[in-house]
C-alpha positions as CSV (number, residue, x, y, z in Angstrom):
1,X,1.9,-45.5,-25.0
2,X,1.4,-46.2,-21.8
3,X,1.8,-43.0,-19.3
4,X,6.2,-43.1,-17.7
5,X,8.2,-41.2,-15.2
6,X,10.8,-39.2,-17.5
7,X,14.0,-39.5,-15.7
8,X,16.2,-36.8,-14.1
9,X,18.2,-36.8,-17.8
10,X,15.0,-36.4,-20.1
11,X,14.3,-33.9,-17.7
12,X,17.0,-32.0,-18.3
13,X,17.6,-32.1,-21.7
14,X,14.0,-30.9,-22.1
15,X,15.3,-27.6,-19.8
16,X,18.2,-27.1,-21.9
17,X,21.1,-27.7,-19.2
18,X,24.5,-29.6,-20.1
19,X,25.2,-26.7,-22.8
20,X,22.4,-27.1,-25.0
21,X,20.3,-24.6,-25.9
22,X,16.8,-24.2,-24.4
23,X,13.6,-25.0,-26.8
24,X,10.2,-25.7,-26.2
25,X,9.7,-29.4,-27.0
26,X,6.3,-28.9,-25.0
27,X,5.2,-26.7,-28.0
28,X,2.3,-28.5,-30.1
29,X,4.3,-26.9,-33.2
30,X,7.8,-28.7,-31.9
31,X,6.0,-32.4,-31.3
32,X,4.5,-32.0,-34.0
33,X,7.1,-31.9,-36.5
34,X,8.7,-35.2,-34.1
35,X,5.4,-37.0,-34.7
36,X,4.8,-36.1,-38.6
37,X,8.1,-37.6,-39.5
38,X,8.0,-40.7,-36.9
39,X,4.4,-41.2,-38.5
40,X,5.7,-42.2,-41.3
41,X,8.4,-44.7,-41.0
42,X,7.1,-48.3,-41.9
43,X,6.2,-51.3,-39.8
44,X,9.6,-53.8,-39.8
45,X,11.7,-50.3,-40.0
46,X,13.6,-47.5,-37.1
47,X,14.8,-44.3,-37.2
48,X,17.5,-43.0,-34.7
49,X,16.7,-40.5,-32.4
50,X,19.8,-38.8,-33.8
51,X,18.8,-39.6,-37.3
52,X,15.6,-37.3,-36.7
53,X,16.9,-34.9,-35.3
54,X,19.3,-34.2,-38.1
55,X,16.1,-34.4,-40.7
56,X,14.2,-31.9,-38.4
57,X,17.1,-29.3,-38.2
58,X,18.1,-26.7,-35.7
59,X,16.5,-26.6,-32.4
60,X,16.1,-30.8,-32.1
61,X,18.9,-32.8,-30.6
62,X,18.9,-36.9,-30.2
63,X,17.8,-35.9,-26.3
64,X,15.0,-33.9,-27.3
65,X,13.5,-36.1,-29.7
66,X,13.9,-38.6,-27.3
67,X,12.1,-36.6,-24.5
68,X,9.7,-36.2,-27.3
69,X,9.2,-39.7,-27.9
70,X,9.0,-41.0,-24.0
71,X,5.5,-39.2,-23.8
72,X,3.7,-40.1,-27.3
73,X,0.3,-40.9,-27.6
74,X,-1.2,-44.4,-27.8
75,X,-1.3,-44.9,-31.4
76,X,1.8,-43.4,-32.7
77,X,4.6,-45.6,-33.5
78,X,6.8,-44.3,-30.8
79,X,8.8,-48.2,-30.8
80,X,10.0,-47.5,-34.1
81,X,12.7,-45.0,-32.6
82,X,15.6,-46.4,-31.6
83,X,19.3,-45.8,-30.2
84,X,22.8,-44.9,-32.9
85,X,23.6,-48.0,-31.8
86,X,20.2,-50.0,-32.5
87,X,19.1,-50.8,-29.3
88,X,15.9,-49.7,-27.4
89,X,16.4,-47.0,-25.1
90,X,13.1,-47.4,-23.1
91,X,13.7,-49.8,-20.2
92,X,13.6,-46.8,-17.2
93,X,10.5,-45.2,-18.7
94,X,8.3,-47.8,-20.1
95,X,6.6,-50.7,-18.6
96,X,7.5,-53.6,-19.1
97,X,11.2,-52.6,-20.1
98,X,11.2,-55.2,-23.1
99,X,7.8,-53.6,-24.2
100,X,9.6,-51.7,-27.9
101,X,11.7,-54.3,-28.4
102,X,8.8,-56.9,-28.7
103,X,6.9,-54.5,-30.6
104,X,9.5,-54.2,-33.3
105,X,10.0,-57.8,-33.2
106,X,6.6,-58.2,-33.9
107,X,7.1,-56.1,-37.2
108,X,10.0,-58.4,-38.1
109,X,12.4,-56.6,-36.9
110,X,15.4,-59.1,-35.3
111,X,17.4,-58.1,-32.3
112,X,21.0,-60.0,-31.5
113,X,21.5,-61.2,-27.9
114,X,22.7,-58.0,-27.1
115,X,19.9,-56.6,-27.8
116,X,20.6,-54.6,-31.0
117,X,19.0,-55.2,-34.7
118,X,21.3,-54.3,-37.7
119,X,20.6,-50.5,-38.8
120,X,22.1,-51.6,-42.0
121,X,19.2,-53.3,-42.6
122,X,16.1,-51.7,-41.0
123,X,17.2,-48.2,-40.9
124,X,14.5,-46.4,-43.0
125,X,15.2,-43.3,-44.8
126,X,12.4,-40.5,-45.8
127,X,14.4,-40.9,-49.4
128,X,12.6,-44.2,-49.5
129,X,9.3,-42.8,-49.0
130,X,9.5,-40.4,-51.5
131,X,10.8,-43.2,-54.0
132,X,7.9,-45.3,-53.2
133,X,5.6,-42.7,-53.8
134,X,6.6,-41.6,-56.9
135,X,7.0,-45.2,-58.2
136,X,3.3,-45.8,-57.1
137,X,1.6,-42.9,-58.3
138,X,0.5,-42.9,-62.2
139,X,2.3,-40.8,-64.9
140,X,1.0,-37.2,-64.5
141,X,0.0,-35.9,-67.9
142,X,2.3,-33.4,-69.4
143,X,0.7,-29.6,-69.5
144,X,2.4,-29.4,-73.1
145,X,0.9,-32.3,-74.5
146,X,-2.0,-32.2,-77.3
């Protein structure tokens, strides 16, 4: 990802004001919970920033995985984050604003002319991972068998 100006908002939300409680989301431990789970989701699919924070637990919010997100590294698949509403949320901190949009259309993902895809249909779940990988991996054999 290229490097962005976090606005005044990211700011704060990172330093805990508005009534939230103060974390680190600078802490390699906190990102890299953020960037485990985001790692995962598949090309042609989003997660809401909300929607990871409630999978991570206490301590995240949809701001702070959001701050999270708006300073990836090149290589993880920041674009694949997206607004509760199904928008991109990117256009003040990344360059060109369109830039996740295009990337997730790239992956198939389709955008209305307001700019919004259907969650209904490219929301991912981590249930769906673990489905896949059960599916996929052979029969283990059974400890009590002869």
């Amino acid at each position: 990802m290229d490097k962005k100006h976090l606005s005044e908002g990211a700011e704060a939300a990172a330093a805990g004001v508005h009534g939230e409680q103060r974390v680190d989301v600078d802490s390699p431990r906190y990102r890299g919970r953020v960037y485990e789970l985001v790692r995962r989701i598949p090309s042609g699919r989003v997660m809401t920033y909300g929607q990871l924070a409630e999978l991570l637990g206490e301590g995240y919010t949809a701001r702070t995985v959001g701050f999270v997100m708006h300073s990836a590294e090149e290589g993880d698949p920041w674009h694949r984050v997206i607004n509760a509403q199904g928008a991109c949320s990117t256009g003040r901190v990344v360059l060109p604003p369109d830039k996740q949009q295009r990337m997730l259309e790239a992956e198939g993902v389709n955008f209305d002319a307001r700019g919004r895809c259907d969650l209904g249909q490219y929301r991912w779940t981590p249930e769906e991972f673990e489905t896949a990988r059960v599916e996929d991996e052979p029969p283990q054999p059974s400890l009590f068998s002869d």
